[in-house]
C-alpha positions in Angstrom: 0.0 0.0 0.0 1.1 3.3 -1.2 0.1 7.0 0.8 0.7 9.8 -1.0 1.0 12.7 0.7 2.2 16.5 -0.5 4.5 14.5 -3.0 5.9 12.6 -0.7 5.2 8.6 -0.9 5.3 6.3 2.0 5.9 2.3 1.3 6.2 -0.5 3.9 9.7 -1.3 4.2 11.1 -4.3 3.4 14.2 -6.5 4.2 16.0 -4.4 1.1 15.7 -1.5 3.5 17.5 -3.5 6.5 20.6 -1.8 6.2 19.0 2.2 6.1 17.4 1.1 8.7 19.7 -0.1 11.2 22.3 2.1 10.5 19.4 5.1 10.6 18.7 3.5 14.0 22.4 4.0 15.1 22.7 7.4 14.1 19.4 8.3 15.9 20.4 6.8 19.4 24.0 8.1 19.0 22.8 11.9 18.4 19.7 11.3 21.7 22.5 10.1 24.2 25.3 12.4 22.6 27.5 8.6 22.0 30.2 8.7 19.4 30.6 6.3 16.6 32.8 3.5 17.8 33.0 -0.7 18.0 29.9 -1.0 20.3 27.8 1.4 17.8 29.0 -1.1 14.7 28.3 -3.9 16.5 24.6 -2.4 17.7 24.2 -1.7 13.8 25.1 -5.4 12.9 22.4 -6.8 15.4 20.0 -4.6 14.2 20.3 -5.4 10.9 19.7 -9.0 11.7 17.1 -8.0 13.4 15.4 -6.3 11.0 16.2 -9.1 8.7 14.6 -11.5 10.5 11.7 -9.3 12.1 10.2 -8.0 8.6 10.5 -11.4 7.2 8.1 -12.9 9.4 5.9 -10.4 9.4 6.8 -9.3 13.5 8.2 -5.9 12.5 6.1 -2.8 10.4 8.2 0.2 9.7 7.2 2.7 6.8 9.9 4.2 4.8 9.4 7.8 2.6 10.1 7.0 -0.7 
């Protein structure tokens, strides 16, 4: 399903959008607690992104992205 929306079209994400995801994830929570970019924020990225992988997949996870 499709919104459209002032130009702007939303889509349900999918497991191709894994890796925006978790490394959009990353960059959020690093700028709310003020964290720099290091091992433990790769390695938070990696899990999330097999996460995500494994979440959309089955159907467990809903995000939207904008198109």
């Amino acid at each position: 399903m499709k919104i459209e929306s002032d130009e702007i079209i939303y889509r349900r994400a999918t497991v191709k959008d894994a890796n925006a995801m978790s490394n959009l994830r990353v960059r959020f929570l690093n700028e709310l607690f003020h964290h720099p970019f290091n091992k433990e924020s790769d390695n938070l990225r990696k899990d999330l992104y097999e996460y995500f992988l494994e979440s959309i997949s089955k159907n467990d996870f809903v995000a939207c992205r904008r198109n």
